[in-house]
Residue, then its C-alpha position, 0 to 999 in steps of 0.5 A: x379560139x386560142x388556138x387561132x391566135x397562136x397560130x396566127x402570133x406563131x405565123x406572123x413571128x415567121x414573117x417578121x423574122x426574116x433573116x436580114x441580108x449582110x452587106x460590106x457598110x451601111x452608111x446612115x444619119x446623111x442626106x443622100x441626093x439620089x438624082x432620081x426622075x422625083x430627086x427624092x432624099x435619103x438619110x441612109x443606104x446599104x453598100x455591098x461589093x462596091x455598089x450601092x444595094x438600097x437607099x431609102x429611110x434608115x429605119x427601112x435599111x435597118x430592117x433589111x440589111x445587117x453589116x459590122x460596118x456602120x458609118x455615121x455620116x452625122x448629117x453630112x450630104x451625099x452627092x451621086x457619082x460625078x463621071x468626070x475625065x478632068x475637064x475645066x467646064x469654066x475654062x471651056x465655057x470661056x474659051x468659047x467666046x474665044x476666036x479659034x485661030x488654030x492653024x490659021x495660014x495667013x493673015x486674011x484667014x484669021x481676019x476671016x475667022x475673026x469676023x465670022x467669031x463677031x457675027x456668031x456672038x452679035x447673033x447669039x448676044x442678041x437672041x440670049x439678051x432678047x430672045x427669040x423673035 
């Protein structure tokens, strides 16, 4: 009977010291948003060659993951990566209630242009402050 239990002690040291795979940082004690399909929560992740490898607990990174880089982000939020090519949504929001008089030829077109504007935004005013009929 002992020696079933030190086989299985000397098995289950085996799996339980699985090496750890090194990575460049790993960032901890943050509140990580991963805009995942459930937008579950993180509190650490592990980076390696400028991408993120694993988010999850800090104990479970921890476990799987070792690095001389450890960052204490001191509970401080972690947004995803915003892909932006410096647009001003407000500003482009806002000009669309604007006529678009660009290249206009002639008097009669920007009335033409002007009044088509007033119908798209009585239509659109209409429906978005009443909805759909």
């Amino acid at each position: 009977m002992k020696n079933y239990i030190l086989i299985l002690i000397a098995m289950l040291s085996l799996v339980s010291c699985r090496p750890r795979k090194l990575v460049d940082a790993i960032y901890y004690n943050a509140l990580i948003y991963t805009v995942d399909s459930s937008f579950h929560k993180a509190d650490a992740m592990a980076i390696d060659s400028g991408r993120i490898v694993a988010i999850g607990k800090e104990s479970d990174i921890r476990a799987r993951f070792s690095t001389s880089n450890w960052n204490d982000l001191k509970g401080k939020f972690v947004y995803p990566g915003f892909i932006d090519a410096h647009s001003h949504f407000m500003g482009f929001g806002l000009a669309l209630k604007h006529a678009d008089l660009f290249g206009a030829r002639s008097m009669e077109e920007i009335i033409s242009r002007l009044k088509e504007h007033q119908s798209k935004q009585n239509s659109e005013y209409t429906w978005s402050r009443m909805g759909p009929e």
